[in-house]
C-alpha positions in Angstrom: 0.0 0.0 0.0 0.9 3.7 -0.9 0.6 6.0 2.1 0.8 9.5 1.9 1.3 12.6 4.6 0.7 15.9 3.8 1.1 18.9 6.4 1.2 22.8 6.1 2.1 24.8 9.4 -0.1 28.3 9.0 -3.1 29.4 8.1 -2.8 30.8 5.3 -1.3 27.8 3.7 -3.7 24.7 2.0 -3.3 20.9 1.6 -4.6 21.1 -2.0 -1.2 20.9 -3.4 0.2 18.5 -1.6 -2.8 16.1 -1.7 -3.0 16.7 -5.9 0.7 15.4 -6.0 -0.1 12.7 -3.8 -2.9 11.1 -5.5 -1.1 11.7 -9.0 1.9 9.6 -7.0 -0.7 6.8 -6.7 -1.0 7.1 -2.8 -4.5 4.7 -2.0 -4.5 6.8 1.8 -3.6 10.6 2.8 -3.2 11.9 5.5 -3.0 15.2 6.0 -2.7 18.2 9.3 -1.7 21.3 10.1 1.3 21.2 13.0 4.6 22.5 13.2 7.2 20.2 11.4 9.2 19.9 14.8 5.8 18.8 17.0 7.1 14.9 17.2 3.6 14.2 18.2 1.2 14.6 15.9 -2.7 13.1 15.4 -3.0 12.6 11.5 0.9 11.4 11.4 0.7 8.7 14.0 -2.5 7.5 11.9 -0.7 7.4 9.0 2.1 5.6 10.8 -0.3 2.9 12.5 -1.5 1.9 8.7 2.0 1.2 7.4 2.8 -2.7 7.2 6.0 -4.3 5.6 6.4 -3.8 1.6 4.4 -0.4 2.2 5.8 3.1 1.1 5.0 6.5 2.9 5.4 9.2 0.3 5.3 12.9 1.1 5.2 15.8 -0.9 8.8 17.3 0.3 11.1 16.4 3.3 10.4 18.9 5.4 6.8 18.2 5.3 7.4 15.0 7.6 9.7 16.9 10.1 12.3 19.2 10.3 13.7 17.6 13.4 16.8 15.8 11.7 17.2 13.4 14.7 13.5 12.6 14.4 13.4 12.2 11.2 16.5 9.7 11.2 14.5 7.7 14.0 11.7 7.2 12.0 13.3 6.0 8.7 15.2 4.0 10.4 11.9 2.6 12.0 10.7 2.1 8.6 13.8 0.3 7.3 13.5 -2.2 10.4 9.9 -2.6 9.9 10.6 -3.2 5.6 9.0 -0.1 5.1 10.2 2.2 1.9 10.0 6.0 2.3 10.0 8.6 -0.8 9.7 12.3 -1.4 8.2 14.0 -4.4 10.2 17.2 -4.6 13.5 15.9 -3.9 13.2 12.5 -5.1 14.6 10.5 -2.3 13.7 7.2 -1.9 15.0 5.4 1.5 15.6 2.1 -0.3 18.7 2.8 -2.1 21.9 3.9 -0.6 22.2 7.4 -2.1 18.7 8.0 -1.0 19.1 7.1 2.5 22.7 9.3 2.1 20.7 12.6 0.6 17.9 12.1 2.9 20.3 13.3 5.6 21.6 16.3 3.6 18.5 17.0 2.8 16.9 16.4 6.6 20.0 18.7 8.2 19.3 21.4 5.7 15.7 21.4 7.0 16.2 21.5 10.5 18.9 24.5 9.8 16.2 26.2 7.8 14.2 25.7 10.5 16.7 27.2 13.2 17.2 30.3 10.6 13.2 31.0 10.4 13.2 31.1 14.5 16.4 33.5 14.3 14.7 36.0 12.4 11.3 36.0 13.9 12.8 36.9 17.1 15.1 39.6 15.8 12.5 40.9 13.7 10.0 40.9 17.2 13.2 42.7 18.5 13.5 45.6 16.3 9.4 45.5 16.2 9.8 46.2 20.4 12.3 48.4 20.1 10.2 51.4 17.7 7.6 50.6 20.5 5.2 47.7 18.9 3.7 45.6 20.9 2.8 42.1 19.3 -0.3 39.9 19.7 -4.3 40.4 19.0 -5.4 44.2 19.4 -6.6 44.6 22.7 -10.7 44.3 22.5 -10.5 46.8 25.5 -8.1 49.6 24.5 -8.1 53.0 27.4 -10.7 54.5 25.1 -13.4 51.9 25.8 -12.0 51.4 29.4 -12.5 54.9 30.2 -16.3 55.0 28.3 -17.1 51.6 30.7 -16.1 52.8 33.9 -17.6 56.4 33.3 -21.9 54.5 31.9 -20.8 52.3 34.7 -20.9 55.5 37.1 -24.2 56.4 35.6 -25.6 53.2 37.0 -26.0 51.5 33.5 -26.0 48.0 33.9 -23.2 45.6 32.6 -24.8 43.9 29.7 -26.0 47.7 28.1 -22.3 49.2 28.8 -21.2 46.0 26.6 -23.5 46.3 24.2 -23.0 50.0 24.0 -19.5 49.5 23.4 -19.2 46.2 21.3 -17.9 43.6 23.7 -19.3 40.7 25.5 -20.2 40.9 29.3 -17.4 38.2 30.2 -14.5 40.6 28.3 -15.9 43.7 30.2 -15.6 42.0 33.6 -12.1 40.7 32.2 -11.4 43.7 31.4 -12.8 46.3 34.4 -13.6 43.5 37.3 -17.2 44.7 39.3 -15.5 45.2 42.1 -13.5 48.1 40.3 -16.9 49.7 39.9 -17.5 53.1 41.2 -21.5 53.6 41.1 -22.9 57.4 42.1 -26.2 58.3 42.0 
């Protein structure tokens, strides 16, 4: 049997690709999730692991779509070798049951894993020089001052909780979050 095991890491990204090259490679299962490539444990994977038997193949669309751990990723082919299991990529045409595949497979897997250590150096020195000219990361705060101040002053008035959210957009629960009851100065 033909297994295959497709994975994308961000929203933004889609499975269509990978699953079109898979089928087109003849895989009879796919599997497919969205986790990071170094997450050792994930759901759809471990399925896809589970349904491979000896004489199978697990095929992905690239390398770095089954991990970009390089010790990992070593672990499990060699897993699959023990069990008579063949593993092959798409992209970069590796197939684990020939010497030079096994051989460019670990090229291939360290380049991954650095990749992967290069993305994480610039996200943090980009969130860096972002803190630095004074941005703050994360959601938008459903609570800026504005709508603090606005809360606590219909709060004053003696509106009740559930018209001061509505009046401002929020739910009741982010308002208490947000300006706790006991914060509340009511004058009447």
């Amino acid at each position: 049997m033909i297994i295959g095991y497709a994975r994308i890491s961000t929203r933004i990204q889609n499975l269509t690709l990978q699953k079109a090259a898979l089928e087109e490679a003849g895989c009879e299962k796919i599997y497919g999730e969205r986790a990071s490539g170094r997450k050792i444990c994930r759901p759809s994977l471990a399925k896809a692991l589970e349904q491979l038997r000896p004489g199978d193949t697990l095929v992905v669309w690239k390398l770095d779509r089954l991990s970009r751990n390089l010790k990992h990723l070593i672990s499990m082919v060699e897993d699959f070798t023990a069990r008579g299991i063949k593993f092959c990529t798409l992209l970069e045409k590796i197939d684990t049951s020939t010497p030079m595949g096994r051989f460019y497979l670990n090229v291939i897997g360290s380049h991954a894993e650095a990749e992967w250590e290069n993305i994480v150096e610039r996200t943090k020195a980009g969130l860096k020089v972002a803190r630095d000219m004074g941005r703050v990361g994360g959601r938008p705060r459903l609570m800026p001052d504005s709508k603090l101040e606005s809360a606590r002053y219909l709060l004053s008035l003696g509106m009740s909780a559930r018209k001061v959210a509505d009046n401002l957009g929020v739910s009741v629960p982010t308002l208490y979050r947000h300006l706790p009851a006991s914060t509340w100065k009511v004058t009447k």
